[in-house]
C-alpha angles and dihedrals in degrees: 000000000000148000125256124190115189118196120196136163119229123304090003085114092242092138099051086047093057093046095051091040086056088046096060100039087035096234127156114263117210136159114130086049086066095052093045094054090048092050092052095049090047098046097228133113107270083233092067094050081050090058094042086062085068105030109029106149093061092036095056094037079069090067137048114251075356088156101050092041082047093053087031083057115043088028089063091038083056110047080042092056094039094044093084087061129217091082131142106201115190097170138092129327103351095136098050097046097042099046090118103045103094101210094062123113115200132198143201118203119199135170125178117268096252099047081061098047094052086054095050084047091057096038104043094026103227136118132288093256097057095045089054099051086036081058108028080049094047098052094049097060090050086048087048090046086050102051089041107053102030107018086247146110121211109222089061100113104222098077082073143069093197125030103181114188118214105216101057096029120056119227084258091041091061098042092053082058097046094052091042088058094042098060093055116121091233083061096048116111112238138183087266101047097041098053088056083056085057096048098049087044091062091033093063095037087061091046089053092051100051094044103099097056102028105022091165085063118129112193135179134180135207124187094335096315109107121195114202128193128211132175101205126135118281097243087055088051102103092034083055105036086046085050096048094043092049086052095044104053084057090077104081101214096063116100094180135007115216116186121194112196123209113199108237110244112264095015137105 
């Protein structure tokens, strides 16, 4: 059993590869599910989470703390959603938010420019040109999301354990590679790794939770405890502390809420 995210750009066929990888292990296959939980929880249209894929910046500048409401909530929709196991994820941001969960594989799906293009030419119906600039415009924007909310670009390589080109590769081709590395013993969920999964689960549903009244949270969990750290002003430290405890023993799985106050610099 084990969990694979495939990331993929436009046109590179990522999405045809994770559904025929779920079909032969007989996984669950999900991507769209994550972005409508996340639209709920954060009370705006899911077509507007779809645009601020591609235009963060102007989206979350909309909001207060808009950036850190938007990665609490689908952060906590997708551990939820992969915490069952046996799941293929070919949405957004799985390889950023399950970097520390060991049975995940994660895969990188690429294709060349002009095979793309050609692709976005059939299907749309439109020039070269136009497909080009469709394509060069739209990975950009995902490089831009990337860096922006998580210092990282996601082409960089290391954020994955598989990168698969189509073009030298088949469709076929890609997916045979996908299952071999799946069955492999490193990809197998076991009792440690998924109790990191818990942990991180219960971790980000808290998170999600507080978010709207303390978005600089950080919070962690271990074995049903959660610590939670918070930089407020000192005065402001019971009222907190009372607040974050109430929120937090609303969430059955935690057994005992720890919170840990930083005094905000220059005040009392």
């Amino acid at each position: 059993m084990s969990i694979i995210t495939i990331s993929r750009g436009c046109y590179s066929r990522g999405k045809e590869v994770a559904e025929k990888v779920a079909e032969e292990l007989g996984y669950q296959c999900i991507s769209r599910e994550i972005l409508l939980e996340a639209s709920e929880k954060f009370h705006i249209p899911e077509i507007k989470l779809i645009r601020a894929i591609h235009d963060a910046p102007s989206v979350f500048d909309r909001f207060t703390y808009g950036k850190e409401k938007y990665v609490a909530y689908l952060h906590s929709a997708l551990l939820k959603n992969v915490q069952k196991d046996n799941v293929v994820y070919h949405g957004l941001a799985g390889h950023f938010f399950l970097q520390e969960i060991p049975h995940v594989l994660k895969v990188r799906v690429i294709a060349d420019l002009e095979y793309r293009v050609k692709e976005e030419m059939d299907r749309e119906n439109i020039s070269a040109e136009e497909a080009r600039y469709i394509l060069k415009k739209d990975d950009d924007e995902r490089r831009k999301w990337g860096l922006q909310l998580y210092g990282r670009d996601t082409r960089d390589s290391s954020l994955y354990d598989l990168v698969v080109h189509i073009k030298t590769k088949k469709v076929d081709d890609a997916v045979g590679l996908i299952l071999y590395a799946a069955r492999m013993s490193c990809f197998q969920t076991t009792p440690e790794s998924q109790k990191i999964l818990d942990d991180l689960t219960l971790a980000a549903e808290l998170k999600a939770a507080l978010v709207d009244d303390f978005p600089k949270s950080e919070v962690t969990a271990k074995n049903g405890s959660v610590f939670v750290n918070i930089e407020i002003p000192f005065s402001q430290q019971e009222k907190a502390t009372d607040k974050i405890k109430q929120i937090a023993e609303t969430i059955p799985r935690v057994k005992e809420v720890n919170v840990h106050v930083i005094p905000m610099m220059g005040t009392d």
